[in-house]
C-alpha positions in Angstrom: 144.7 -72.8 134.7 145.1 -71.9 131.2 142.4 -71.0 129.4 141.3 -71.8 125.9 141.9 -69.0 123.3 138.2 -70.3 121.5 135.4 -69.4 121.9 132.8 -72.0 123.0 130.7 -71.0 119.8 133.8 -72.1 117.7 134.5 -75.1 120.0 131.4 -76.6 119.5 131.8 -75.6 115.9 135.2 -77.8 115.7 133.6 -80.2 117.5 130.9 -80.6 115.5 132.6 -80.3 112.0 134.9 -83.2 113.6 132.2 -85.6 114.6 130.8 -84.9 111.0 134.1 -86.3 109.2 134.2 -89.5 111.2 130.5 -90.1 110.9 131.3 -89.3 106.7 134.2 -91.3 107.0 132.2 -94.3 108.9 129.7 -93.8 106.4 132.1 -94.2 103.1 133.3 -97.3 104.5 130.1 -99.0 105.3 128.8 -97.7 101.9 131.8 -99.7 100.4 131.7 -103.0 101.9 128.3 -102.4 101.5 128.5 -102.3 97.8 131.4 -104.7 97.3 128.7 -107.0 99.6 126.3 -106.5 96.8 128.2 -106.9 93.9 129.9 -110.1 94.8 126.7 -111.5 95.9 124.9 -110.8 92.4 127.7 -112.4 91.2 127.2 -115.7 93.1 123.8 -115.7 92.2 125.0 -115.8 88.5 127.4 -118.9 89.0 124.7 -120.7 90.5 121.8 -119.8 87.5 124.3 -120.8 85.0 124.8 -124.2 87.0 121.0 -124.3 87.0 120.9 -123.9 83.7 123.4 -126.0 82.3 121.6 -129.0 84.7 118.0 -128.1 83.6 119.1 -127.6 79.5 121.3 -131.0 80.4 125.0 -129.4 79.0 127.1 -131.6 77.1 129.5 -133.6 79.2 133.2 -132.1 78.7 134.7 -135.6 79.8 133.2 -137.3 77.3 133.6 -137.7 73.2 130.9 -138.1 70.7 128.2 -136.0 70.2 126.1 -136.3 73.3 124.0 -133.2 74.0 123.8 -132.1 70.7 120.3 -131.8 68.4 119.3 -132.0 65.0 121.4 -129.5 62.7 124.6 -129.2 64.9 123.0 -127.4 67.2 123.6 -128.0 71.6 120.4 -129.1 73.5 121.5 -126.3 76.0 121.8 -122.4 76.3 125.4 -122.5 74.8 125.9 -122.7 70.7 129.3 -124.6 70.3 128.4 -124.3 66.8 129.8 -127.1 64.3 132.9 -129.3 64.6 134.2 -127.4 67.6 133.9 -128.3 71.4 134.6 -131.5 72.6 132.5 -132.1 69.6 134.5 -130.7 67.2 138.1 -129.4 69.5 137.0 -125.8 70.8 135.4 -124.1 74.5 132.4 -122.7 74.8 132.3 -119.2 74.3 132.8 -116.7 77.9 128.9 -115.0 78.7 128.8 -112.2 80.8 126.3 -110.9 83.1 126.3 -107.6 83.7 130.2 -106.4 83.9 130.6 -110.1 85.2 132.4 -112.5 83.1 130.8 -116.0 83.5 133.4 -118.5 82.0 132.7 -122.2 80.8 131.0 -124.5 83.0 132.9 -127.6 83.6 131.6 -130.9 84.7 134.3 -133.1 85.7 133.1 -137.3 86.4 133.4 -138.3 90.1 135.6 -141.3 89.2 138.5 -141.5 86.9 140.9 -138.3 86.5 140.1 -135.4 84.9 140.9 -134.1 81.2 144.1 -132.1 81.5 143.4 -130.4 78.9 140.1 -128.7 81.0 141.3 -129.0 84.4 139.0 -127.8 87.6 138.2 -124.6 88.2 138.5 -125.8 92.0 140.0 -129.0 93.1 138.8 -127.3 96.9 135.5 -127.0 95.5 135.1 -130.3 93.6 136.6 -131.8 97.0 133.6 -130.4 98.7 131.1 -130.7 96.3 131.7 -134.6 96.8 131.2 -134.3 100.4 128.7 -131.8 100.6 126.1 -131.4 97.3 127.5 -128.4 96.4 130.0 -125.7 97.3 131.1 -122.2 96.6 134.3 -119.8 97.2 136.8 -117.5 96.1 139.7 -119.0 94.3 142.5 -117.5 92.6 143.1 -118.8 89.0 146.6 -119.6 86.9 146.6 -116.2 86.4 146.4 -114.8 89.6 142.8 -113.0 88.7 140.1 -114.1 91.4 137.2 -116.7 90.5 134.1 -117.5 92.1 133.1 -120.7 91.9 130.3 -123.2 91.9 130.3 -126.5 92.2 127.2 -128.9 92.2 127.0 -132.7 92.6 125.0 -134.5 90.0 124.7 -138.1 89.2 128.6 -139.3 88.6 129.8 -135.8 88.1 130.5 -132.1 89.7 129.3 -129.7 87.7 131.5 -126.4 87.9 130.7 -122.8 86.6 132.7 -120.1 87.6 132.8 -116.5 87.4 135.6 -113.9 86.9 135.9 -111.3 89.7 138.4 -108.9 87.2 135.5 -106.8 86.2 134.0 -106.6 89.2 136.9 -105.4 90.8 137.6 -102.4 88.3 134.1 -101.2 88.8 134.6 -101.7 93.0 138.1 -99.7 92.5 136.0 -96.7 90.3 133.3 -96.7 93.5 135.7 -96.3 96.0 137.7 -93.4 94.0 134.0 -91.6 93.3 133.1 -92.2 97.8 136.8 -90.7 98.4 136.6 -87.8 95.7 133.1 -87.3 97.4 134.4 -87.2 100.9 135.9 -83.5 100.5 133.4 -81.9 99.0 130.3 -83.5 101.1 132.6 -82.9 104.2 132.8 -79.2 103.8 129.2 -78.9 103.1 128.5 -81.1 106.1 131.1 -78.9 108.6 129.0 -75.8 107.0 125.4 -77.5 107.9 126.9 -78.4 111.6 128.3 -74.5 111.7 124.8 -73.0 110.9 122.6 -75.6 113.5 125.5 -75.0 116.2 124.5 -71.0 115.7 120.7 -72.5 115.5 121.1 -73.7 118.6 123.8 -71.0 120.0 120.6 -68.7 119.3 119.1 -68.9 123.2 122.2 -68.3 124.5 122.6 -64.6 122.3 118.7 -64.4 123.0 120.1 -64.2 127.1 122.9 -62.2 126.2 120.8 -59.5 124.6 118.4 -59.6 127.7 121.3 -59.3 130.1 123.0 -56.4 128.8 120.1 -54.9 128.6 119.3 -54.7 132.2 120.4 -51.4 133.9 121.1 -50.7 137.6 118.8 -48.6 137.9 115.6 -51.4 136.8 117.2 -54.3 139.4 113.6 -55.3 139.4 114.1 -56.5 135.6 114.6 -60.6 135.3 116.0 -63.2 132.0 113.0 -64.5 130.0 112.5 -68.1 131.4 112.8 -70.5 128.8 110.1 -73.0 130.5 112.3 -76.2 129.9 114.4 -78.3 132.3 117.7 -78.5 130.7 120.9 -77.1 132.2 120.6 -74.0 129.9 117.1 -73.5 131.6 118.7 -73.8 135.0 121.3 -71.2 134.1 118.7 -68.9 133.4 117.2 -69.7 137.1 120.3 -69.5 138.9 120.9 -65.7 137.1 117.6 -64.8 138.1 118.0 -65.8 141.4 120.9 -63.9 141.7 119.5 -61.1 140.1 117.2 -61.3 142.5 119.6 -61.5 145.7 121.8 -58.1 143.8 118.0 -56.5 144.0 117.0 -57.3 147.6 121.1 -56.3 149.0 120.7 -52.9 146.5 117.8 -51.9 147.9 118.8 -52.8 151.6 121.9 -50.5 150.7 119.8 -47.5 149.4 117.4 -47.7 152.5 120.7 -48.2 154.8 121.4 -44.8 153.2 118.6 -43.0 153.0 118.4 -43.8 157.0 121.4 -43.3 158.1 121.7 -39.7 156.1 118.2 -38.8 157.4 119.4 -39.6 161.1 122.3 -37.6 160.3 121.0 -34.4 159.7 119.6 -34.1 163.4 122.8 -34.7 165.1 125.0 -32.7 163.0 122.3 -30.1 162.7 122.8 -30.0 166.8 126.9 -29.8 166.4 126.3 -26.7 164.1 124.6 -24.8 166.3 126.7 -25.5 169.2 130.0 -24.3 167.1 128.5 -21.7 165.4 127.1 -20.0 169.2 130.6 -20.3 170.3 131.9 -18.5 167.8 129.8 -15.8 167.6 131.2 -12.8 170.4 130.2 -12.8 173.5 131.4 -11.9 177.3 133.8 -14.2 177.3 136.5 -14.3 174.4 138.1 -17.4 172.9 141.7 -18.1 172.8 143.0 -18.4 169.4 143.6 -22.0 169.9 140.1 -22.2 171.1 139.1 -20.1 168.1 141.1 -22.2 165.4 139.5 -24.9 166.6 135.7 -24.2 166.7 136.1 -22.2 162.9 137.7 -26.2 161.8 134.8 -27.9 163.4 132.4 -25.8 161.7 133.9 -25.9 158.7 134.5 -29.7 159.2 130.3 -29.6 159.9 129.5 -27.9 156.9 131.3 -30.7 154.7 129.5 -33.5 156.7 125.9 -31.8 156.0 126.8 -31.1 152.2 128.1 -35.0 151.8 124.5 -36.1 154.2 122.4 -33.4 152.1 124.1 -35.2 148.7 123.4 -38.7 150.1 119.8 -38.5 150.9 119.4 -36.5 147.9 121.5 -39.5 145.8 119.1 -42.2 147.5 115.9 -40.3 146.9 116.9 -40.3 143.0 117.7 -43.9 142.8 114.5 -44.9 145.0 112.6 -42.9 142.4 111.3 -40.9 145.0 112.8 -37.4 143.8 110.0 -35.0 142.6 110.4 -32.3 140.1 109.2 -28.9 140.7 109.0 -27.5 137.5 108.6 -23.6 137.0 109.0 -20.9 135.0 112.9 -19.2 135.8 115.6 -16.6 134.4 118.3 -18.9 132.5 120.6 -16.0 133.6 119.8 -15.5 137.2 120.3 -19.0 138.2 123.6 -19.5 136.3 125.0 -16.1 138.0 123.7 -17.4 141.5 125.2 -21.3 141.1 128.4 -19.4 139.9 128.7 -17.3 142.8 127.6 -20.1 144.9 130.2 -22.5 144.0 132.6 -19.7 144.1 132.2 -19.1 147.9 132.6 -22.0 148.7 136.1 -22.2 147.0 139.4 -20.8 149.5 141.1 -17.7 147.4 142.5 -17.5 145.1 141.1 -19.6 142.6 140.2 -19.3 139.3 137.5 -16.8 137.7 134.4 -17.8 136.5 133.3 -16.8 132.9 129.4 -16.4 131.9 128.0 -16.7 128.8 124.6 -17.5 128.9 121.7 -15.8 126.5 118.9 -13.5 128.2 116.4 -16.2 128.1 113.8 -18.3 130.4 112.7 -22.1 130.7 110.9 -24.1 132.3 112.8 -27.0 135.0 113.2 -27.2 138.8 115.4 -24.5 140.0 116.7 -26.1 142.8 117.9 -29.4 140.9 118.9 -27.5 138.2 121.0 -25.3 140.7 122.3 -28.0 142.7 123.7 -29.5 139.4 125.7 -26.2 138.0 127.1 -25.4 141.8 128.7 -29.1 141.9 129.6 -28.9 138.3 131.3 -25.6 138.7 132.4 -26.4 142.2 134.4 -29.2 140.6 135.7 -27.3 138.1 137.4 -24.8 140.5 138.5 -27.3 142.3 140.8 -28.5 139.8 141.7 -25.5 137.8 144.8 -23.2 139.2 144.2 -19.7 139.9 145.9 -19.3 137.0 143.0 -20.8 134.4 139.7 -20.3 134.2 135.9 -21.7 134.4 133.3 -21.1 131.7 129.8 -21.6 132.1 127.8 -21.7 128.9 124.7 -22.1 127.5 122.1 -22.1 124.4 118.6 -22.6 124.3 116.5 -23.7 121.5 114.0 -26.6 121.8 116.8 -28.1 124.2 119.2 -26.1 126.6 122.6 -27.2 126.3 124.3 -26.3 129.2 128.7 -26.5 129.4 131.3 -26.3 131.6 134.5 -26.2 130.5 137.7 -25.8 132.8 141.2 -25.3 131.8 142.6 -27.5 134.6 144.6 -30.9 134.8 142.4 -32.9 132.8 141.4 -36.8 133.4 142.7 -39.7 132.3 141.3 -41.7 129.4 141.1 -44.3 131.8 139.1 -43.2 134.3 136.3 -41.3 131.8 134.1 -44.1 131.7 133.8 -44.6 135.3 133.1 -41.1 137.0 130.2 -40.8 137.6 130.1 -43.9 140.3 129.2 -42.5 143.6 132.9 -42.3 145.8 134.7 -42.7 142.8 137.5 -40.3 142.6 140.6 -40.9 140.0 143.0 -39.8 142.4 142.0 -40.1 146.0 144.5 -39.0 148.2 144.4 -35.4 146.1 140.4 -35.7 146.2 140.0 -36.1 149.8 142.4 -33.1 150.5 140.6 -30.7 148.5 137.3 -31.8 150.0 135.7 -34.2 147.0 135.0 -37.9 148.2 133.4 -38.4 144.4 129.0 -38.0 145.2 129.4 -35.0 143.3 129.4 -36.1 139.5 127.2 -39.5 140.8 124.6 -36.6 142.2 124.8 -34.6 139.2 124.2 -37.6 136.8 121.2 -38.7 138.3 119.3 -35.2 138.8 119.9 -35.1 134.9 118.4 -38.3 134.7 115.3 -37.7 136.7 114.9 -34.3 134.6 115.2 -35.8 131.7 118.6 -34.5 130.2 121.8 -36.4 129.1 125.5 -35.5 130.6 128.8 -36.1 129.0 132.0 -35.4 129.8 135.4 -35.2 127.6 138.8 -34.3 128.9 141.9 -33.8 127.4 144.9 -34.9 130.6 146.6 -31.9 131.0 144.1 -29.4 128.6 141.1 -29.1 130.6 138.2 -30.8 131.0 134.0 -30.2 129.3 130.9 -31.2 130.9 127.9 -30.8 128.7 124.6 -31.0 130.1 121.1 -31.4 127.1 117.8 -30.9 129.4 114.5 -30.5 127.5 113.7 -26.6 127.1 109.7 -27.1 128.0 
């Protein structure tokens, strides 16, 4: 199955900067009708005042001549001044109020028998219609010139009074909201898709909080566990089911380790038993050996001596990881026990191979001898092992408030590749070549984890086909 190139973090971010625009977009759009909601209705409201008005001041009927509605002085009974002479008292139409940005044009009242005055026809022949029918009546017409109207009609007694209202206005400032909710829509949508970036790493934050805690378990603390969250939601039942595995990897390493610590302790006494048998056989006595016979006793022995050194490294690897290894720290010659691991991992090389170079100060320190010996005779045996009789091993080291101890070969090198995992116990970068010479890879693992209990660091850097430097940094006290 093909998997996403994301990252969930950045999924979630998408998803979440996504769902913000819709919901932006949703919210635009309510805000709109909304508005136009609003405005048109405030608009209604001011058809049907100025009806109210024109009934309660009693306007002038249009239909009719004469002066009716009109007091002392020239001047209408109601809230519109024709003025003098104009009017259907004097020839002219009232003048256009506004409310607001809302033009409220001339009310019209238009008798409920006979025709109209086509000179002043009906706002709405729909609404007068109604009106008739119903009391009163309002809606949206379209007038001769194609602008929208809202209009109002009312029922009185033997007439329809109309006011209308035109929606021009309104519409220009609906068309200015609806550019300022778009031009807003980019700039509120960024900072929203920033907002839902920043919670989605606020939330993200338990899951980096678990990734810090799980990198920062070691092999060697399998006892460690996640911090529990205390809730019941799947991220808290994540966090159970890796502790419950951490839990099973604990319980099966330390069934492992005892498996090995056993089965290298029950070892010893059998092997221990072969040894002896070979190594009385070969020794002279009244009756000699064939050189067949020979040959093969000297390759069981030798094959003996390999199985104790790999059981010897084994218990000695579990003891370490168990925790169980003690230290028996003492006062010793630097250059003594350098010169006796040397020789010691020499022997056990077959000739030729290649010398083995001292350079280590006069000096004394205080560590366990026999750790710190096992650890030089592996290093050093190791170093042989791959290094032609041609090249040479160098064993250095200064003391000052920390010996640093190296050994450097000039043999085939390692790979980059395999750098980072020696060290593993049975790991060997070639195998076939390993198990010939006599490595099966406890060696480095062993060495490792006796630095470890005494406090030291090792590293390694090889160059493939240079040579290869182990540095070892114990504590001088």
């Amino acid at each position: 199955m093909k998997q996403s190139k994301l990252s969930m973090t950045w999924r979630a971010r998408l998803l979440n900067g996504a769902l913000s625009g819709l919901a932006l977009i949703a919210l635009v759009g309510l805000a709109q009708s909304r508005i136009r909601t609003v405005l048109y209705d405030a608009v209604d409201r001011a058809v049907q005042s100025q009806a109210e008005e024109a009934l309660k001041h009693g306007y002038p009927p249009f239909m009719q001549g004469g002066r009716e509605g009109r007091s002392e002085g020239g001047r209408g009974r109601g809230f519109f001044d024709f003025g003098r002479g104009r009017g259907p008292f004097g020839g002219g139409e009232p003048p256009i109020l506004r409310f607001g940005t809302t033009a409220l044009l001339p009310p019209r009242r238009i008798p409920l028998q006979g025709p109209p005055d086509p000179g002043r026809p009906l706002w709405s022949k729909a609404g007068f219609e109604a009106a008739k029918q119903l009391g009163k009546d309002i809606r949206e017409e379209r007038g001769s010139d194609g602008k929208l109207l809202h209009v109002f009609s009312i029922r009185t007694e033997g007439h329809v009074l109309q006011t209308a209202a035109s929606l021009e206005e309104t519409q220009a400032v609906l068309a200015e909201i609806q550019r300022a909710l778009y031009a807003l829509i980019l700039p509120v949508g960024l900072l929203m898709a920033l907002l839902g970036a920043l919670l989605t790493d606020i939330a993200f934050a338990p899951i980096r909080k678990l990734a810090r805690a799980a990198a920062a378990l070691q092999p060697t603390n399998l006892a460690a566990r996640l911090p529990q969250p205390g809730g019941s939601d799947t991220f808290d039942q994540l966090v159970t089911v890796l502790n419950a595995m951490l839990s099973r990897m604990e319980a099966a390493f330390v069934r492992q380790k005892r498996f090995t610590a056993d089965a290298s302790h029950e070892l010893r006494t059998p092997l221990a038993v072969i040894k002896a048998a070979t190594s009385f056989l070969l020794e002279p006595g009244d009756e000699p050996l064939t050189e067949r016979q020979r040959r093969t006793l000297s390759r069981a022995d030798r094959t003996v001596d390999r199985a104790n050194t790999l059981v010897s490294d084994l218990l000695l690897l579990a003891r370490s990881e168990n925790g169980s290894l003690t230290v028996q720290a003492e006062c010793v010659d630097l250059t003594e026990l350098l010169t006796e691991a040397a020789r010691a991992a020499e022997s056990g090389q077959p000739a030729p191979h290649a010398p083995v170079l001292l350079e280590v100060p006069d000096a004394t320190l205080t560590t366990d001898p026999k750790l710190l010996h096992r650890v030089v005779v592996n290093l050093v045996s190791n170093a042989l092992r791959h290094t032609s009789a041609e090249g040479k091993v160098t064993v250095g080291a200064t003391l000052t408030d920390s010996l640093v101890l190296t050994i450097t070969d000039t043999g085939e090198g390692i790979a980059p590749e395999h750098l980072e995992r020696l060290g593993e116990p049975f790991y060997r970068p070639d195998a076939s070549r390993a198990r010939e010479q006599g490595g099966v890879g406890l060696g480095l693992a062993l060495c490792k984890e006796i630095v470890n209990t005494l406090g030291g660091t090792l590293t390694i850097q090889s160059t493939l086909g240079v040579g290869t430097t182990v540095t070892v940094i114990l504590s001088a006290a």
